[in-house]
SERO-4910 file (N, C-alpha, C, O; in steps of 0.05 Angstrom, whole numbers):
BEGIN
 pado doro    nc1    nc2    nc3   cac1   cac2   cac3    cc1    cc2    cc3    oc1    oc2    oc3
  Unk    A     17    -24      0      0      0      0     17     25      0     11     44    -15
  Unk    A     35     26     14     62     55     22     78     43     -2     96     59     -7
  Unk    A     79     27    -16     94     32    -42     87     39    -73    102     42    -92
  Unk    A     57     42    -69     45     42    -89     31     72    -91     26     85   -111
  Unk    A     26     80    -54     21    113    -51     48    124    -57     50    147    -65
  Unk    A     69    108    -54     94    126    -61     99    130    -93    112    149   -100
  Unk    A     89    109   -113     95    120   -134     74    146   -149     79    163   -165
  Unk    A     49    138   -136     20    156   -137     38    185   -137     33    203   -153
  Unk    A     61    185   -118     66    212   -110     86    220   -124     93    244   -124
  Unk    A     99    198   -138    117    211   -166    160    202   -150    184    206   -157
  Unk    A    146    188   -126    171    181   -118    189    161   -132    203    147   -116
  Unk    A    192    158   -155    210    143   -170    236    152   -185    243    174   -192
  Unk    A    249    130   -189    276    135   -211    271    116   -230    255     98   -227
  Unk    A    289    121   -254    276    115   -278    264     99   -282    272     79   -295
  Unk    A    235    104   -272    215     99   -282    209     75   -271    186     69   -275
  Unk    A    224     57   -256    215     30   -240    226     32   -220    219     10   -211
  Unk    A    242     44   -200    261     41   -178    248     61   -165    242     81   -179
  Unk    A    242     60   -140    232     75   -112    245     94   -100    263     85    -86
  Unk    A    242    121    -99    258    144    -93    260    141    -57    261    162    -44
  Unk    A    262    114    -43    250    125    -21    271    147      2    261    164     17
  Unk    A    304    142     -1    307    165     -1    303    190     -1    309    203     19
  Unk    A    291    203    -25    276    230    -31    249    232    -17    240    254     -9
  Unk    A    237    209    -15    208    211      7    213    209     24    193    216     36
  Unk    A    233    203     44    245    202     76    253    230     82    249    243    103
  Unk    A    268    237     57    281    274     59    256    290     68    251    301     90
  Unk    A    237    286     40    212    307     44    193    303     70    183    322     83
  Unk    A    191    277     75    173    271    111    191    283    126    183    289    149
  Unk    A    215    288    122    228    290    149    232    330    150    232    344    170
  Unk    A    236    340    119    222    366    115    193    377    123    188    399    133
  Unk    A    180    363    117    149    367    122    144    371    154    134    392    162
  Unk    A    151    349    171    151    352    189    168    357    219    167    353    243
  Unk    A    179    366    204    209    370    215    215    356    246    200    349    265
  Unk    A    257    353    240    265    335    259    262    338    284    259    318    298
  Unk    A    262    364    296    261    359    322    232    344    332    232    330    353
  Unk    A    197    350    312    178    334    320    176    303    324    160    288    336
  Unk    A    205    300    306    198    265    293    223    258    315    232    235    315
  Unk    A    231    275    330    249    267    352    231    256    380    225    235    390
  Unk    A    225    289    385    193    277    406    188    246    406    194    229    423
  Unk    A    172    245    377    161    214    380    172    193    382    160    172    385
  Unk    A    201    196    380    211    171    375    216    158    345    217    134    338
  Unk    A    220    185    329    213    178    301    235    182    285    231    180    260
  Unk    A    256    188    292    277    210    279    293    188    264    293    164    268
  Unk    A    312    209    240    327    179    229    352    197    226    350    221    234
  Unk    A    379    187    212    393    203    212    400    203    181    384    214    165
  Unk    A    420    192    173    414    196    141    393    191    124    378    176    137
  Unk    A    380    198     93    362    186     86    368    166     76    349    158     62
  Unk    A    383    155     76    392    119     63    382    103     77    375     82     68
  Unk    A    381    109     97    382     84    118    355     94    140    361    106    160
  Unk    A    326     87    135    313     94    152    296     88    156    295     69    140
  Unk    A    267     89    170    244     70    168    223     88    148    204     75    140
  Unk    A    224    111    141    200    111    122    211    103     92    198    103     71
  Unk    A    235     98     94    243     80     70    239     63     64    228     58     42
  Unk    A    248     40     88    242     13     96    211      9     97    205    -15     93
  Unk    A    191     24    100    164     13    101    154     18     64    132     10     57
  Unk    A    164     24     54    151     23     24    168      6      7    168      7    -18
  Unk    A    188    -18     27    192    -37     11    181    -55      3    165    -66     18
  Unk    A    184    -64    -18    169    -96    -27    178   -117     -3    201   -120      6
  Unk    A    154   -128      6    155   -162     24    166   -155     50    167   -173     66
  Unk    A    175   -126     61    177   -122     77    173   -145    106    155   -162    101
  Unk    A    181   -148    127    171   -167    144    173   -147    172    159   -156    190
  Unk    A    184   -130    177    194   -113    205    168    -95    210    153    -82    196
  Unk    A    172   -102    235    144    -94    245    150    -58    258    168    -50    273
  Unk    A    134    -48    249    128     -5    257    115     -1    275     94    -14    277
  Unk    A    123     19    294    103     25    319     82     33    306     88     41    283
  Unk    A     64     33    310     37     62    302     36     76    299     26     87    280
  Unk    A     48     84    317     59    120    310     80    126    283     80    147    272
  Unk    A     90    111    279    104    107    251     86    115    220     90    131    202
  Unk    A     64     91    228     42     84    204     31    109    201     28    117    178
  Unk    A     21    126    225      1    150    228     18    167    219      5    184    206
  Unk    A     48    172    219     59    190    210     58    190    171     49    207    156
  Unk    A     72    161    163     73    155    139     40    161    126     40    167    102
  Unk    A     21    159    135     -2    154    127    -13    184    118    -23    193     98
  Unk    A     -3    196    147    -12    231    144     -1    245    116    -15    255     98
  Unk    A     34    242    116     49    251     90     37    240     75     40    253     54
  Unk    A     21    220     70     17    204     32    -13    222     36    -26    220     15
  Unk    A    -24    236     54    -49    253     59    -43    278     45    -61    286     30
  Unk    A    -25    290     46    -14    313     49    -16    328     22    -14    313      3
  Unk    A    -18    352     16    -14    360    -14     15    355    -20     34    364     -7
  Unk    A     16    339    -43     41    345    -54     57    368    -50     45    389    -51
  Unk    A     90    370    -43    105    395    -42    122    390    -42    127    373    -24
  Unk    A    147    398    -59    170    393    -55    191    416    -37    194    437    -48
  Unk    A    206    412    -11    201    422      8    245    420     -1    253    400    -12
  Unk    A    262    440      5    280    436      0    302    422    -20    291    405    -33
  Unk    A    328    424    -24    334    402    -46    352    379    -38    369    377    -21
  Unk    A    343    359    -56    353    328    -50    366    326    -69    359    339    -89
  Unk    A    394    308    -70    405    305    -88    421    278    -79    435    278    -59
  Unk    A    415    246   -100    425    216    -84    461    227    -88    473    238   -107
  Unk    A    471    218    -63    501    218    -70    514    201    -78    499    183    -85
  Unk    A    545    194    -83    556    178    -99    557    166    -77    559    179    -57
  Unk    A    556    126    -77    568    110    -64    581    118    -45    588    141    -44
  Unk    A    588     97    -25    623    112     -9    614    115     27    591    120     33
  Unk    A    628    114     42    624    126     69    616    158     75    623    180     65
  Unk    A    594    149     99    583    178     94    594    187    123    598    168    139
  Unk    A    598    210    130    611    211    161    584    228    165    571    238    147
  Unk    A    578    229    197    541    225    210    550    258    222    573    257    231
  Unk    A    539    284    224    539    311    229    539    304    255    516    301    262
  Unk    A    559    300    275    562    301    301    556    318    321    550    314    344
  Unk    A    560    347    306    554    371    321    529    374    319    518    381    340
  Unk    A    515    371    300    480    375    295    469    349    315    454    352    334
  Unk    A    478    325    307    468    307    325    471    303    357    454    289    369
  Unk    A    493    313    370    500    306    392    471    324    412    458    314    430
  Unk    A    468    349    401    436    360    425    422    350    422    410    343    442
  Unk    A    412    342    403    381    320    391    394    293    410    377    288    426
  Unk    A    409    280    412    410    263    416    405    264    452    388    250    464
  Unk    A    420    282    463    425    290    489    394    290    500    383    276    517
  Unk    A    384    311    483    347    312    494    334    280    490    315    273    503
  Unk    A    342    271    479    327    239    467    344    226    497    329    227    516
  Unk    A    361    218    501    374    207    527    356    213    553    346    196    568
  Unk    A    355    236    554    336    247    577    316    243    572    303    227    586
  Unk    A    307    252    554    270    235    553    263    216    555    241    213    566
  Unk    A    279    191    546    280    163    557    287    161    583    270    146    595
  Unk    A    307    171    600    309    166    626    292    182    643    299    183    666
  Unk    A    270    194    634    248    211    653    229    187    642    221    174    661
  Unk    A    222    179    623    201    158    620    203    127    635    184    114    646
  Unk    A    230    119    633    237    100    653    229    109    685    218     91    698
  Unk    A    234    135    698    229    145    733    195    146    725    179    136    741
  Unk    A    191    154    709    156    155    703    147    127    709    134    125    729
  Unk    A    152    108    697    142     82    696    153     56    719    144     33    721
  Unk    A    176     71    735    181     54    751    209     29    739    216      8    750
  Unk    A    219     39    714    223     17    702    262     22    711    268     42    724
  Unk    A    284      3    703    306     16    700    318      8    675    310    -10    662
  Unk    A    336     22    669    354     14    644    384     14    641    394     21    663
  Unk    A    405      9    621    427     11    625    425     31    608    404     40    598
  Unk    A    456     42    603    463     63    580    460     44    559    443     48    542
  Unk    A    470     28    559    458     20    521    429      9    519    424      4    496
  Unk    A    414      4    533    384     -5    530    375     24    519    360     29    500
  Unk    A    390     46    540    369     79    528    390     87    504    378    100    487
  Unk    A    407     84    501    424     96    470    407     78    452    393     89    434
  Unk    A    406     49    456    394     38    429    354     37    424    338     27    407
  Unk    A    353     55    453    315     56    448    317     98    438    298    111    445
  Unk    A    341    111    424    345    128    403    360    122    385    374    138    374
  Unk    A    359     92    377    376     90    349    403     89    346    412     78    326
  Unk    A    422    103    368    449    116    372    459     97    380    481    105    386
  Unk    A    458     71    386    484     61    409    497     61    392    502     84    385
  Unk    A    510     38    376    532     33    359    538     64    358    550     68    379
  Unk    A    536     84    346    551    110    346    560    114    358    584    109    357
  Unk    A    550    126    380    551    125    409    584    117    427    602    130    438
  Unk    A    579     90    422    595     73    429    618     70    423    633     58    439
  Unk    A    625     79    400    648     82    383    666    117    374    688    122    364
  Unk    A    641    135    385    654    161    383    640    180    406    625    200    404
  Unk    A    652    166    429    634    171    454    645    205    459    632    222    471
  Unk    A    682    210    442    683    239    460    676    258    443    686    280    447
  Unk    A    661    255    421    647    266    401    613    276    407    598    290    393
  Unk    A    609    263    435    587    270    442    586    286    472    584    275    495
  Unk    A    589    312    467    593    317    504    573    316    516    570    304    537
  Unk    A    550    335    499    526    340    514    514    314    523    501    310    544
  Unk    A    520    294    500    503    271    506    513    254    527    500    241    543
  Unk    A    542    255    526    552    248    552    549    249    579    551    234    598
  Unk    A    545    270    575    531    290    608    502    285    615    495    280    638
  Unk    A    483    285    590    456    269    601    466    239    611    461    234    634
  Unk    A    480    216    594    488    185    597    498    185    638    490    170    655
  Unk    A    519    210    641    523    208    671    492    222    694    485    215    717
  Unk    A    484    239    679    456    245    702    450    215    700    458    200    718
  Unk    A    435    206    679    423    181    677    437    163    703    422    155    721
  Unk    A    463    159    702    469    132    721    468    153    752    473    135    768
  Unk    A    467    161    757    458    174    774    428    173    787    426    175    811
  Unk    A    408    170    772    383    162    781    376    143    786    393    126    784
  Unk    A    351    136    795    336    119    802    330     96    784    326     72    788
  Unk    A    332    116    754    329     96    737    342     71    723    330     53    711
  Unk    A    374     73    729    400     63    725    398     36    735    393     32    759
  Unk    A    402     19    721    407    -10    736    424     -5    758    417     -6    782
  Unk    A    453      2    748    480      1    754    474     17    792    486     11    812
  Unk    A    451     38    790    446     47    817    429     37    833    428     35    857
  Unk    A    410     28    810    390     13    831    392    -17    840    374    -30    851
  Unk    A    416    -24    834    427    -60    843    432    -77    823    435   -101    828
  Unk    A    434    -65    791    432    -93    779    408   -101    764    400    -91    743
  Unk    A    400   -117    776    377   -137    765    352   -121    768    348   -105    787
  Unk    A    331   -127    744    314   -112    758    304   -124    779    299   -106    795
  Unk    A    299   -147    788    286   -164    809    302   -150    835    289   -139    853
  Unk    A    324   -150    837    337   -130    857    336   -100    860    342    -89    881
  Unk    A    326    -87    837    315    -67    835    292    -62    843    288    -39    849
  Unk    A    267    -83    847    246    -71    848    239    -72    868    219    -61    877
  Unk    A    263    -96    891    269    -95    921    274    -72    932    265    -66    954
  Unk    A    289    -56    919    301    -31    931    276    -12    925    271      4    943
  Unk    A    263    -11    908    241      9    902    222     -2    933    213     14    950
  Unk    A    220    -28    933    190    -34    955    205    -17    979    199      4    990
  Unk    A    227    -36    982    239    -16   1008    235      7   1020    227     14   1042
  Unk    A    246     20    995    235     67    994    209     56   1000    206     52   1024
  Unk    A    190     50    987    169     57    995    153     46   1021    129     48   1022
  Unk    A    168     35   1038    161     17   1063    140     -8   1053    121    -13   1067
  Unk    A    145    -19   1034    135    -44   1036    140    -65   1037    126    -85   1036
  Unk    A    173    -62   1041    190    -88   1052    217    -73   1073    228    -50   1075
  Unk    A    219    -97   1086    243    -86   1108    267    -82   1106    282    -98   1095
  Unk    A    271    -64   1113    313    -54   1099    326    -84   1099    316   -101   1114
  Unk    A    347    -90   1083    360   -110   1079    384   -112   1110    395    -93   1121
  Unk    A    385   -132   1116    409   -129   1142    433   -128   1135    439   -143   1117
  Unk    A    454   -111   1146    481   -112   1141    495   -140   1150    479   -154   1163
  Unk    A    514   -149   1148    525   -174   1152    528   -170   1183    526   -192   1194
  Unk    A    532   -156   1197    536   -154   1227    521   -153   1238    522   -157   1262
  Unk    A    492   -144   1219    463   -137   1244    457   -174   1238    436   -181   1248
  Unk    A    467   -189   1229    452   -219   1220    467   -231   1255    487   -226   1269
  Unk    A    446   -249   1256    457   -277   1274    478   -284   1275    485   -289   1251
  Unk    A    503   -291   1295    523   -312   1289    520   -324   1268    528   -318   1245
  Unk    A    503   -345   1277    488   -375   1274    491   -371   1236    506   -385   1223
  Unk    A    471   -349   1225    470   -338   1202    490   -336   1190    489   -345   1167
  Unk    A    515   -323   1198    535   -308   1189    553   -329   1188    567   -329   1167
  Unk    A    560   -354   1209    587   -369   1202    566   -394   1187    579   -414   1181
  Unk    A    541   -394   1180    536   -422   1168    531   -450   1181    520   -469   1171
  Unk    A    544   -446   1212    535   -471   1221    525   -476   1251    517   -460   1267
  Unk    A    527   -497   1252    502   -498   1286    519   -495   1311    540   -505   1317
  Unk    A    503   -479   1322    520   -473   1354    501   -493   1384    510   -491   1407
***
């Protein structure tokens, strides 16, 4: 259906091949990135992205909703050609680090306030890779300061495995606790002998 509204809309190359590049540029013009950040929607180059990926043939990867409602709205939209696109030659593309590192920083934090929202915890790469970024991330970490500085608030909270014990099952011990519905854990000295050496007196 999204490949067939895509040619309706004139998104092609010669004449049989799928511009979806050039339709990823213009959705992401149309609605610009910092909104499609909000949602959880953002992509970084247009080669490589999901409103590409959804107007392929046989496709099998499954799209949030919020994805569909977006793609659905643009194939709504009056035609417009919104800035210029131009496909580049083959080759390594190096990713605008300085444009991406604040977008990314606000995306870090918004995940780690939705995690304290929900009670839930995460590591740094569960929230880099729920914005798309880990592998980047990961590999040109002093390329990112701002984002760096959200990644340390993050282990700092409540939300942090690494602070809140680990596991979540140990985590959600430490949450009952705060909230008095289980009893502080004993230090090894407040325990029993009996407890502490293992055997019978």
């Amino acid at each position: 259906m999204y490949r067939a509204a895509a040619r309706e809309r004139g998104f092609t190359l010669s004449g049989r091949f799928l511009a979806g590049a050039r339709l990823s540029f213009e959705l992401q013009e149309r609605f610009g990135r910092e909104y499609l950040a909000e949602l959880g929607c953002s992509f970084g180059q247009a080669w490589s992205n999901w409103p590409a990926m959804m107007t392929r043939e046989g496709t099998r990867t499954t799209y949030s909703p919020v994805k569909h409602v977006l793609l659905n709205a643009f194939f709504q939209l009056p035609a417009e050609r919104r800035g210029a696109f131009v496909y580049r030659t083959p080759g390594k593309r190096l990713t605008d680090v300085t444009e991406l590192d604040p977008r990314l920083a606000r995306m870090v934090k918004k995940e780690a306030v939705r995690l304290l929202k929900t009670g839930r915890t995460g590591t740094v790469e569960s929230v880099l890779r729920a914005t798309g970024h880990w592998e980047l991330f990961r590999h040109n970490r002093d390329q990112f300061p701002q984002t760096n500085a959200e990644v340390l608030a993050f282990r700092k909270t409540d939300a942090s495995e690494r602070k809140s014990g680990g596991r979540a099952v140990h985590a959600g011990r430490l949450r009952a606790i705060a909230e008095g519905r289980q009893k502080p854990f004993r230090t090894w000295s407040q325990r029993p002998k009996r407890e502490r050496s293992g055997s019978e007196e």
